[in-house]
PDB file of N, CA, C and O in Angstrom, chain B, residues numbered from 101:
ATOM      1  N   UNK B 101     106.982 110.977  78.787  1.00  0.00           N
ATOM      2  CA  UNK B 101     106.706 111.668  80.026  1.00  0.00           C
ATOM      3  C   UNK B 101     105.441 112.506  79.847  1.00  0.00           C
ATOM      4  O   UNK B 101     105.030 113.092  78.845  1.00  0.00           O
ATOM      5  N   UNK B 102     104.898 112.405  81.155  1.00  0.00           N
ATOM      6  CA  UNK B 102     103.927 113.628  80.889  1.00  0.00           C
ATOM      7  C   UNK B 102     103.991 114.827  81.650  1.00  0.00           C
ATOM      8  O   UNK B 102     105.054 115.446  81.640  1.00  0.00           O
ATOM      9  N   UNK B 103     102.776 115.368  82.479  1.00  0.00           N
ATOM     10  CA  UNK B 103     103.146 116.513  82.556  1.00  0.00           C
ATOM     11  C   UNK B 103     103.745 116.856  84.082  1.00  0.00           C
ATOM     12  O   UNK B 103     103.187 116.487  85.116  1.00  0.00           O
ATOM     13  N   UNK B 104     104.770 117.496  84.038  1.00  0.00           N
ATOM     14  CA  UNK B 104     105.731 117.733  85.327  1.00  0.00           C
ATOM     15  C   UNK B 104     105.953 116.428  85.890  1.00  0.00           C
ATOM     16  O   UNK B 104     105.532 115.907  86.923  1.00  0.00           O
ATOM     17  N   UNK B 105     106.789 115.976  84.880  1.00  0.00           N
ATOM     18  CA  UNK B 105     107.556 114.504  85.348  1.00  0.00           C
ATOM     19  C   UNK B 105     106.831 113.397  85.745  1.00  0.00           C
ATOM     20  O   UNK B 105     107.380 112.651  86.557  1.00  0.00           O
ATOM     21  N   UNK B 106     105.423 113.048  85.251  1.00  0.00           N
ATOM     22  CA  UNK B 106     104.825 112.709  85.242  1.00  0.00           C
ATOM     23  C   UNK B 106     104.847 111.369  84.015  1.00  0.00           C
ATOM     24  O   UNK B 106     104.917 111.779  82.856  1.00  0.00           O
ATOM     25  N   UNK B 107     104.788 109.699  84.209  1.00  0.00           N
ATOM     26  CA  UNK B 107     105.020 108.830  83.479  1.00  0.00           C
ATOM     27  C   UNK B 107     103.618 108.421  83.006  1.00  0.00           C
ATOM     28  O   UNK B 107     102.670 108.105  83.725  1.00  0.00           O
ATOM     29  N   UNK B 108     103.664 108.496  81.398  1.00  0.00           N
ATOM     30  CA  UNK B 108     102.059 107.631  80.781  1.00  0.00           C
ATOM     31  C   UNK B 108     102.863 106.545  80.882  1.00  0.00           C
ATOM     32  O   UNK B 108     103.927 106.116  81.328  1.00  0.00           O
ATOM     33  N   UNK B 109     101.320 106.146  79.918  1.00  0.00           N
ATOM     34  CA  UNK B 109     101.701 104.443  79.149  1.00  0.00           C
ATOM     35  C   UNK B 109     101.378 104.547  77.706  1.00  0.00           C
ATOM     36  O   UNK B 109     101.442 103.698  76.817  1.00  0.00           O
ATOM     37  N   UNK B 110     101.103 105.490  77.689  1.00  0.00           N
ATOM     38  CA  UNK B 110     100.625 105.860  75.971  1.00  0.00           C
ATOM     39  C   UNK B 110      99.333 105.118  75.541  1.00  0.00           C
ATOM     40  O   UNK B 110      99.073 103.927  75.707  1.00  0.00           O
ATOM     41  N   UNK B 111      98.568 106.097  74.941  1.00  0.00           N
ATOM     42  CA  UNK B 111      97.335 105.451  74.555  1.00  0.00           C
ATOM     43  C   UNK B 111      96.560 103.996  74.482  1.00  0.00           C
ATOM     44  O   UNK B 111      95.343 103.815  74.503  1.00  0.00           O
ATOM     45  N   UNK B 112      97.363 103.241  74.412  1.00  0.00           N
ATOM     46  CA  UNK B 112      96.933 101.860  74.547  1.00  0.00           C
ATOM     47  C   UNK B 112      96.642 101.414  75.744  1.00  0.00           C
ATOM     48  O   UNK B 112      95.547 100.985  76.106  1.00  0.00           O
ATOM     49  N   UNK B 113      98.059 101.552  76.663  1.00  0.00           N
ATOM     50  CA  UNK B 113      98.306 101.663  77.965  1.00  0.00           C
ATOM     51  C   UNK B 113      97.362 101.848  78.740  1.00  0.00           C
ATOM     52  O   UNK B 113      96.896 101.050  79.552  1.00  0.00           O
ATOM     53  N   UNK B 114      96.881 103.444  78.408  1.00  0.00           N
ATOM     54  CA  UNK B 114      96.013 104.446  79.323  1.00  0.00           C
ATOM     55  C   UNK B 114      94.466 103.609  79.337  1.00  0.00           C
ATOM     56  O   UNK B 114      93.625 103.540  80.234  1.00  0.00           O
ATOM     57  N   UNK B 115      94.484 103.061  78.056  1.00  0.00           N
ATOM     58  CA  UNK B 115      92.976 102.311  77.973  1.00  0.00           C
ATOM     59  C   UNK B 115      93.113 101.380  78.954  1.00  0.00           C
ATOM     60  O   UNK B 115      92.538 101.403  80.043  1.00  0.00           O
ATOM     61  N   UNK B 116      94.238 100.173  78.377  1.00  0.00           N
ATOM     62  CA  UNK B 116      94.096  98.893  79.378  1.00  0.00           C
ATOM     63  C   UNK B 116      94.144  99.289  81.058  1.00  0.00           C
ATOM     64  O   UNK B 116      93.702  98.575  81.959  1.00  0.00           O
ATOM     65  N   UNK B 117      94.903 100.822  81.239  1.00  0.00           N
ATOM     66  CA  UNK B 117      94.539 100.937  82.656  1.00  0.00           C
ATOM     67  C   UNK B 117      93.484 101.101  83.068  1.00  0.00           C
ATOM     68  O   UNK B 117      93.270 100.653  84.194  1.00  0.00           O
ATOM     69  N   UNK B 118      92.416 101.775  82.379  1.00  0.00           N
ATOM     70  CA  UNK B 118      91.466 102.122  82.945  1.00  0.00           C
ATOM     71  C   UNK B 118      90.188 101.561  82.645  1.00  0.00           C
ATOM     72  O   UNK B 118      89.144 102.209  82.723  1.00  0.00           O
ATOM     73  N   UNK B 119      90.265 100.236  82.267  1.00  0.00           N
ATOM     74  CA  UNK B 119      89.487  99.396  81.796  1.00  0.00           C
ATOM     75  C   UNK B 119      89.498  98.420  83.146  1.00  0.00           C
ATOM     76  O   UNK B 119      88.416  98.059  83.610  1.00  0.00           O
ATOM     77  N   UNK B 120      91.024  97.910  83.898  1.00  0.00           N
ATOM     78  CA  UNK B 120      91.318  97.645  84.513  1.00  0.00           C
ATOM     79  C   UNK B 120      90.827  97.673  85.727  1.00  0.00           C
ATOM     80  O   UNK B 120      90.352  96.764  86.409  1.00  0.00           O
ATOM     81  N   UNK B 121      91.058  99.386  86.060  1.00  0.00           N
ATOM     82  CA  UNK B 121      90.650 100.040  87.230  1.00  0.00           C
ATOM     83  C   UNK B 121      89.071 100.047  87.310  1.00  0.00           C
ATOM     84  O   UNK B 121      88.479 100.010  88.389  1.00  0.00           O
ATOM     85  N   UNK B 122      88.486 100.092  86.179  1.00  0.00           N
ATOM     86  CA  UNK B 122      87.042 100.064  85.950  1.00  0.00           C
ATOM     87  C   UNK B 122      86.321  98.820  86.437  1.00  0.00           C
ATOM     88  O   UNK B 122      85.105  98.825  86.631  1.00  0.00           O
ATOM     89  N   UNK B 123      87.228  97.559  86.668  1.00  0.00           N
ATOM     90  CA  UNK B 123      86.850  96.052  86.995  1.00  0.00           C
ATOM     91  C   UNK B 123      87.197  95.787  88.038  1.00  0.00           C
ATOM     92  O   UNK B 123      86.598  94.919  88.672  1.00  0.00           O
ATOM     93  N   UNK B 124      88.456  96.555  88.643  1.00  0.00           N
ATOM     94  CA  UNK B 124      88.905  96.052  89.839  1.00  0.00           C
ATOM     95  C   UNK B 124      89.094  97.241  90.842  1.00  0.00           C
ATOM     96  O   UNK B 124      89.322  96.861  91.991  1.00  0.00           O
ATOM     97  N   UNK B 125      89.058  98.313  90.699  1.00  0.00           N
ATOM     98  CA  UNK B 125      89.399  99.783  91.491  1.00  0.00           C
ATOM     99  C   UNK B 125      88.169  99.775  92.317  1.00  0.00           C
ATOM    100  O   UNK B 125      87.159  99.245  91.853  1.00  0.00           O
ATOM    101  N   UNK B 126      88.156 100.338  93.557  1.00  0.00           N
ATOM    102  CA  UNK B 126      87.700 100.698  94.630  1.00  0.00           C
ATOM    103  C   UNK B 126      87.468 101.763  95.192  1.00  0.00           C
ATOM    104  O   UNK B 126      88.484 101.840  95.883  1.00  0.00           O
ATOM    105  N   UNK B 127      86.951 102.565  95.398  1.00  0.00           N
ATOM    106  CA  UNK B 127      86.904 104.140  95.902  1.00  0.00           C
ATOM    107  C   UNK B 127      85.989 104.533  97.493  1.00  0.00           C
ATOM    108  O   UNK B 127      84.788 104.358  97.701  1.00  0.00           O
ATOM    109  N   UNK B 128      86.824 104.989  98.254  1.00  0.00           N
ATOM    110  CA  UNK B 128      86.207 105.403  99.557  1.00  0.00           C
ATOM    111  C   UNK B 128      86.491 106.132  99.891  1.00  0.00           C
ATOM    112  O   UNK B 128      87.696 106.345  99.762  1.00  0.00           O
ATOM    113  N   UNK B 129      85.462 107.389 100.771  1.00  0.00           N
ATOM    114  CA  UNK B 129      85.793 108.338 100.953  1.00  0.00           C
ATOM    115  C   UNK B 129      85.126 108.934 102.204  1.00  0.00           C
ATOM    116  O   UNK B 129      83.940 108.688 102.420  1.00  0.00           O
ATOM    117  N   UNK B 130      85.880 109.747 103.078  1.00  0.00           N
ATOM    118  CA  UNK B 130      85.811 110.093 104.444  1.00  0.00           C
ATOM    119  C   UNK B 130      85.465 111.562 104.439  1.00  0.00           C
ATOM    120  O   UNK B 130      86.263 112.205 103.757  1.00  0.00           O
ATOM    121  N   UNK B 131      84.454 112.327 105.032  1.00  0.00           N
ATOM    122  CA  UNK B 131      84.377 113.757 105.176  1.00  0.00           C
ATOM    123  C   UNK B 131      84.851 113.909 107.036  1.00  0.00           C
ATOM    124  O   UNK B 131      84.483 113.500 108.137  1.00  0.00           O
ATOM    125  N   UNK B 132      85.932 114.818 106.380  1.00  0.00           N
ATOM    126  CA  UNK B 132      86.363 115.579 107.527  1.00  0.00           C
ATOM    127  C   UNK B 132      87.063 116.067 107.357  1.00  0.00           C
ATOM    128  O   UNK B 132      87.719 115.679 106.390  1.00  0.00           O
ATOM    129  N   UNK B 133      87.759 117.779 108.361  1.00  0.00           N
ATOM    130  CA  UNK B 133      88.272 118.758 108.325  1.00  0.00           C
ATOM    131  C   UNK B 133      89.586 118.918 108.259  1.00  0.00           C
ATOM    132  O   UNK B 133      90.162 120.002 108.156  1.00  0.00           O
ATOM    133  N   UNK B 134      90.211 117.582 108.330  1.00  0.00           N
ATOM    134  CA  UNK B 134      91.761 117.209 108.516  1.00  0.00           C
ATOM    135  C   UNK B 134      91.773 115.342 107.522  1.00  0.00           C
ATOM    136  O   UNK B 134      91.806 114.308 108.190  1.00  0.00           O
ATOM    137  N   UNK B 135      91.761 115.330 106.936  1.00  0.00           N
ATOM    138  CA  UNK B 135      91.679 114.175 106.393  1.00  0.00           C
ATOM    139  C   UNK B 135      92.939 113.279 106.569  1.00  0.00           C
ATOM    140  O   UNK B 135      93.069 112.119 106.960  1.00  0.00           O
ATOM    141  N   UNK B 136      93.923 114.331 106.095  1.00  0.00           N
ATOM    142  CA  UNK B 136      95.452 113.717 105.594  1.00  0.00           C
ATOM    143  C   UNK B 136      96.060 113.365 107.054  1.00  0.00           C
ATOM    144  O   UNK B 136      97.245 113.041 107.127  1.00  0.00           O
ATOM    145  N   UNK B 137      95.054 113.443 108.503  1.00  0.00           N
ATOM    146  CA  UNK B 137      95.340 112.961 109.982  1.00  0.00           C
ATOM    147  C   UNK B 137      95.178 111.415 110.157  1.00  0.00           C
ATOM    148  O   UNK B 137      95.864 110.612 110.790  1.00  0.00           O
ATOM    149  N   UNK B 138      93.707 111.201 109.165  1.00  0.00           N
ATOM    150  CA  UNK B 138      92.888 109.887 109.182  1.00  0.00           C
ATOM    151  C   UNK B 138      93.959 108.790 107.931  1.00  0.00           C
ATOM    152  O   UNK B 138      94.135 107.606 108.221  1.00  0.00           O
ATOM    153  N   UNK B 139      94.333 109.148 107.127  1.00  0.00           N
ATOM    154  CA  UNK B 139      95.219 108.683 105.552  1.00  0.00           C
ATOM    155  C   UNK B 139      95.812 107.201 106.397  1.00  0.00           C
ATOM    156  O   UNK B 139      95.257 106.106 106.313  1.00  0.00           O
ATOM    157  N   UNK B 140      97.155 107.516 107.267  1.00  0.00           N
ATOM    158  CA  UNK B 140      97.834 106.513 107.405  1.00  0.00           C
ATOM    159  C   UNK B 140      97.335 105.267 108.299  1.00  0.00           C
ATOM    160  O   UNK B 140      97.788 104.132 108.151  1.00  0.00           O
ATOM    161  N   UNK B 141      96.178 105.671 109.406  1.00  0.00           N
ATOM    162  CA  UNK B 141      95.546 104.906 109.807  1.00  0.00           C
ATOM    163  C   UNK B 141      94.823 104.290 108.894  1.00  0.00           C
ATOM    164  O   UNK B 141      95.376 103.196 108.775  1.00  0.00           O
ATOM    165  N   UNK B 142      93.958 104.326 108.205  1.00  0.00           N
ATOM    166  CA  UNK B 142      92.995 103.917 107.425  1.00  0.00           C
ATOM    167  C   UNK B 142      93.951 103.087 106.644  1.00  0.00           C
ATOM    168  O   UNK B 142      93.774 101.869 106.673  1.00  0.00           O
ATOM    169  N   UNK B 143      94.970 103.586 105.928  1.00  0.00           N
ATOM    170  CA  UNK B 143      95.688 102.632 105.321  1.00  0.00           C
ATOM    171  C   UNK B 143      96.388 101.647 105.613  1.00  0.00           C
ATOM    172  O   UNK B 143      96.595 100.628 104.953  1.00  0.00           O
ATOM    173  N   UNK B 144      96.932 102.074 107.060  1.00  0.00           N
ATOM    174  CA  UNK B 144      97.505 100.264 107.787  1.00  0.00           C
ATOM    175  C   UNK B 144      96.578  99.677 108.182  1.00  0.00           C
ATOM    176  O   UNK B 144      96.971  98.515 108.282  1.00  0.00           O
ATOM    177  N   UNK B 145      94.665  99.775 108.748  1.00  0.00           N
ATOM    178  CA  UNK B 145      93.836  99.112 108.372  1.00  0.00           C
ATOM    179  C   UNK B 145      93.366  98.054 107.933  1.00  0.00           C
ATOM    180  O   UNK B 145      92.890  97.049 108.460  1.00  0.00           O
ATOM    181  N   UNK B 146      93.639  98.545 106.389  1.00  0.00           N
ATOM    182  CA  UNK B 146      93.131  97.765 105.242  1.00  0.00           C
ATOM    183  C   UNK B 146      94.417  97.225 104.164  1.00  0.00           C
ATOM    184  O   UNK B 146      95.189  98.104 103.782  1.00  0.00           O
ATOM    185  N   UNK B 147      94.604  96.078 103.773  1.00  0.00           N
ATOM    186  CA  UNK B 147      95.354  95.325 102.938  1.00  0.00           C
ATOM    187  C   UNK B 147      95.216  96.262 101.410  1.00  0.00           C
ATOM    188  O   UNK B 147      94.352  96.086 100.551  1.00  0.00           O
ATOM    189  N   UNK B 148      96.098  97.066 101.385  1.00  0.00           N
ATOM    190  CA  UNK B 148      96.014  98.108  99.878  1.00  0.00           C
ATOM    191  C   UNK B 148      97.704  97.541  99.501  1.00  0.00           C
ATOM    192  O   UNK B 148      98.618  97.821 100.277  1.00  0.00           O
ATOM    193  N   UNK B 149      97.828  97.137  98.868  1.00  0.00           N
ATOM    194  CA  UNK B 149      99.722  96.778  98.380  1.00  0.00           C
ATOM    195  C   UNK B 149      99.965  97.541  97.351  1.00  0.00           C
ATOM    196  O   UNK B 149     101.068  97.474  96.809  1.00  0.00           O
ATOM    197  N   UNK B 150      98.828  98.545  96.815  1.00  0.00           N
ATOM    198  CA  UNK B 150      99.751  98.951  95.838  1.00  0.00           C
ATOM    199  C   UNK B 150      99.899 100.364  96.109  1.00  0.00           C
ATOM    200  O   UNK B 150     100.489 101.037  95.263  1.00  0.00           O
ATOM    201  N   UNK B 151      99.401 100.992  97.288  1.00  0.00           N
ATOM    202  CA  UNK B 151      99.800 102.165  97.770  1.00  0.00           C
ATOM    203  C   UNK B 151     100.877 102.055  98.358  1.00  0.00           C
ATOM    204  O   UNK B 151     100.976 101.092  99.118  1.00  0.00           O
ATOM    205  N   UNK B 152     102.067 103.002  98.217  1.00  0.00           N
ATOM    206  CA  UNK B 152     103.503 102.661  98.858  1.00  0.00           C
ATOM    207  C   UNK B 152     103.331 104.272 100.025  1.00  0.00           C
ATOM    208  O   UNK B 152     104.198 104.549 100.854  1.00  0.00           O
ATOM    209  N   UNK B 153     102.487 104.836  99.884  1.00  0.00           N
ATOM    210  CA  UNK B 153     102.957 105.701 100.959  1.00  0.00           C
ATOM    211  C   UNK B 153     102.146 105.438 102.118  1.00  0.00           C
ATOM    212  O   UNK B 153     100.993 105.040 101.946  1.00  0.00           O
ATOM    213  N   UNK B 154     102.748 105.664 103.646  1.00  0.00           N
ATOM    214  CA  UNK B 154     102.453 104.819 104.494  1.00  0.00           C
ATOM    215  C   UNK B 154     102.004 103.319 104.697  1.00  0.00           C
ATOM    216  O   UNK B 154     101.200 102.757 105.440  1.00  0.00           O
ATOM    217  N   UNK B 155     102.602 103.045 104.020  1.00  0.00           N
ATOM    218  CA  UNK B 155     102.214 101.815 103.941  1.00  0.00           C
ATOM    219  C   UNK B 155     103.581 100.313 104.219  1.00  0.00           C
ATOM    220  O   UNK B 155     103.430  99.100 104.366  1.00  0.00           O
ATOM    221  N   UNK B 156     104.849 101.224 104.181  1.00  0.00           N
ATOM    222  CA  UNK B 156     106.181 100.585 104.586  1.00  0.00           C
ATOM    223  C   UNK B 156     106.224  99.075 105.291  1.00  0.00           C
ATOM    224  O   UNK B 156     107.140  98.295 105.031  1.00  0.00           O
ATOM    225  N   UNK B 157     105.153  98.742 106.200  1.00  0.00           N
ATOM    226  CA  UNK B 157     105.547  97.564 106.987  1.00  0.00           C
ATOM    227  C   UNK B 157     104.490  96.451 105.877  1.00  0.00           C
ATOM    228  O   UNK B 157     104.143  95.348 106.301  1.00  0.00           O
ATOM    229  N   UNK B 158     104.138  96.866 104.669  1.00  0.00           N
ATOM    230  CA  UNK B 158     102.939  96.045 103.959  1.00  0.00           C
ATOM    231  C   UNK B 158     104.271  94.816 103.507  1.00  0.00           C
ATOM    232  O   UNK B 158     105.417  95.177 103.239  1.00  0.00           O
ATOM    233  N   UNK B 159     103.928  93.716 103.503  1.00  0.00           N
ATOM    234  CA  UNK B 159     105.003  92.679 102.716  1.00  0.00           C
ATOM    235  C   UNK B 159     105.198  93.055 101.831  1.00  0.00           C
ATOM    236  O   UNK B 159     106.419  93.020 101.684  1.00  0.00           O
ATOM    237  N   UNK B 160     104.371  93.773 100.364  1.00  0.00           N
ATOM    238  CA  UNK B 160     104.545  93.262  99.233  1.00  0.00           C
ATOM    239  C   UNK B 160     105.439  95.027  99.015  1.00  0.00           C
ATOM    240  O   UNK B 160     106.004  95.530  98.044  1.00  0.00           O
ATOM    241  N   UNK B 161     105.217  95.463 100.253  1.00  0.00           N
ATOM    242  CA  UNK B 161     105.900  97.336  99.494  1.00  0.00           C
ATOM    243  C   UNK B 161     107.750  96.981  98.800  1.00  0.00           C
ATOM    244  O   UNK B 161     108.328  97.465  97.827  1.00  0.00           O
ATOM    245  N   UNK B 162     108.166  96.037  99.743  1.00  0.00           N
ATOM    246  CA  UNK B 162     109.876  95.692  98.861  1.00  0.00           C
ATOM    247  C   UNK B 162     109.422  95.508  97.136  1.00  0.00           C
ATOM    248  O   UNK B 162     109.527  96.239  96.151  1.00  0.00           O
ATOM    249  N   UNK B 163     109.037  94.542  97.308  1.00  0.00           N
ATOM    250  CA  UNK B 163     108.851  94.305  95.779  1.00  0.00           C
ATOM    251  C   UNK B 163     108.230  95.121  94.683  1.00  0.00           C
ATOM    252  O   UNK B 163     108.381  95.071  93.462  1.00  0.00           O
ATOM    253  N   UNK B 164     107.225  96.160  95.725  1.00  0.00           N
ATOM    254  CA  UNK B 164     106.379  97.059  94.374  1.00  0.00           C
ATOM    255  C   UNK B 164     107.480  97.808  94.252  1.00  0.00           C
ATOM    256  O   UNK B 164     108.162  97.955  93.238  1.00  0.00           O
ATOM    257  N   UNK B 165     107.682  98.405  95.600  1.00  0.00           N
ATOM    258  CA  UNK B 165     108.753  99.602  95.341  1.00  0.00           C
ATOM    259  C   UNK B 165     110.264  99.037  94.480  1.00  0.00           C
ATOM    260  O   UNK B 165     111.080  99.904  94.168  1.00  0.00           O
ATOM    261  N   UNK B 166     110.547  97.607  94.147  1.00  0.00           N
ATOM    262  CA  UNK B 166     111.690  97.768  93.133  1.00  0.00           C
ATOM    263  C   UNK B 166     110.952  97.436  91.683  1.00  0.00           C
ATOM    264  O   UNK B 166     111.601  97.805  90.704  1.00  0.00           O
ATOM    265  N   UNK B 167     109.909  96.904  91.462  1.00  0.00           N
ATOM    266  CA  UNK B 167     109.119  96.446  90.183  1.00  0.00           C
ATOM    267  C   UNK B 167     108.685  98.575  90.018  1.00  0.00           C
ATOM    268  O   UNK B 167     109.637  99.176  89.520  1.00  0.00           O
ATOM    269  N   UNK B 168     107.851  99.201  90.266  1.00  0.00           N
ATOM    270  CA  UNK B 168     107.528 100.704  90.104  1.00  0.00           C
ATOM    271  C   UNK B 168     109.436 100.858  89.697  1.00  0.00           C
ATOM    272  O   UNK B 168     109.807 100.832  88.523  1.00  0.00           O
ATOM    273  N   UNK B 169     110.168 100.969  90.553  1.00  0.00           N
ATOM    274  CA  UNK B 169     111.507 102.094  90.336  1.00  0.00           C
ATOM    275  C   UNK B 169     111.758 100.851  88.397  1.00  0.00           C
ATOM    276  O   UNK B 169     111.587 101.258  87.247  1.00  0.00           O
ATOM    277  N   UNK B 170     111.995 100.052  88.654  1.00  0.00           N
ATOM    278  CA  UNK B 170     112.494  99.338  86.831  1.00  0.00           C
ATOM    279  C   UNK B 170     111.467  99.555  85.958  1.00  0.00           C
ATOM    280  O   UNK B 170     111.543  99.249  84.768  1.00  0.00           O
ATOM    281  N   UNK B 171     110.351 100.150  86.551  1.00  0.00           N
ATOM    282  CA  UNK B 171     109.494 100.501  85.553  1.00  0.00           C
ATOM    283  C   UNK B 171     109.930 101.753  84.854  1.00  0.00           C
ATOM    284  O   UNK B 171     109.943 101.989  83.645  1.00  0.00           O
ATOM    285  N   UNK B 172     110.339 102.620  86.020  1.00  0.00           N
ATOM    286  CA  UNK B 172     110.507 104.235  85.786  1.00  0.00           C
ATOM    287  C   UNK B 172     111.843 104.498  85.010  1.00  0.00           C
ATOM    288  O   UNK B 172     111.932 105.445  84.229  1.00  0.00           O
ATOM    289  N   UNK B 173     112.879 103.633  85.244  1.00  0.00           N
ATOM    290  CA  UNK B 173     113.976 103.332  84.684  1.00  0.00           C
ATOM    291  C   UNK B 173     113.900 102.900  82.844  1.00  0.00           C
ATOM    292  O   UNK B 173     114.698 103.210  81.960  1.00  0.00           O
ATOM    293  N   UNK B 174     112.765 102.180  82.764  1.00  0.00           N
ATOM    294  CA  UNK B 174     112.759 101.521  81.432  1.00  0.00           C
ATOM    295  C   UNK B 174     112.074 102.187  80.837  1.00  0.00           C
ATOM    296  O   UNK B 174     112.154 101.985  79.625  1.00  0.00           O
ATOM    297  N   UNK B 175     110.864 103.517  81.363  1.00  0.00           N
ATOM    298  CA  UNK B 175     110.234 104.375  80.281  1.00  0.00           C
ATOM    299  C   UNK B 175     110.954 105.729  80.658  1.00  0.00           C
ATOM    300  O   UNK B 175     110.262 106.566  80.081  1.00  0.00           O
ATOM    301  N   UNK B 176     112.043 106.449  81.361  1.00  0.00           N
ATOM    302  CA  UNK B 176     112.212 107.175  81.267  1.00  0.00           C
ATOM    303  C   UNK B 176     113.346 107.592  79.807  1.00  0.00           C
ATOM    304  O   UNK B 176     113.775 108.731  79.620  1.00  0.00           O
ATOM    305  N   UNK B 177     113.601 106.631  79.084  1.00  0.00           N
ATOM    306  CA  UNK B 177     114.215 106.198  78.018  1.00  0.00           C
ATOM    307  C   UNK B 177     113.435 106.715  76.704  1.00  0.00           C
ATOM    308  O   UNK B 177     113.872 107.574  75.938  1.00  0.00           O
ATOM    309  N   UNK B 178     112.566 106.240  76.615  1.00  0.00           N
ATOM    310  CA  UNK B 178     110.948 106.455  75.871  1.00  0.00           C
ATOM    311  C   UNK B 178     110.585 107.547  75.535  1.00  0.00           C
ATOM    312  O   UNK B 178     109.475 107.698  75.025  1.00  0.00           O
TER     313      UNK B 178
END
């Protein structure tokens, strides 16, 4: 665990994630005075599957959301 219930992957992990994210991650960003108004629009929008918040009617949210929970299950052990 990390910090305030917070799940790594442990050093190896943390690399291959962010080696990952470094090849395939995306970043966009909106200026304005209320942002978290614009969040759920923007996100039913655009095809993001691996964001689960607002994002409920996405096909693939059943499956992340039980693949994420057996994840959390199998390192909270760890």
């Amino acid at each position: 665990m990390g910090r305030a219930g917070t799940l790594t992957f442990g050093a190896d992990g943390e690399a291959e994630l962010s080696a990952w994210l470094a090849e395939h991650g995306r970043l966009c960003w909106s200026l304005g005075e209320r942002p978290w108004t614009t969040k759920p629009a923007a996100i039913a929008a655009a095809d993001v599957p691996l964001n689960l918040q607002h994002n409920k009617d996405h096909l693939f949210h059943p499956e992340l959301s039980r693949i994420r929970a057996a994840a959390v299950a199998a390192a909270k052990p760890l």
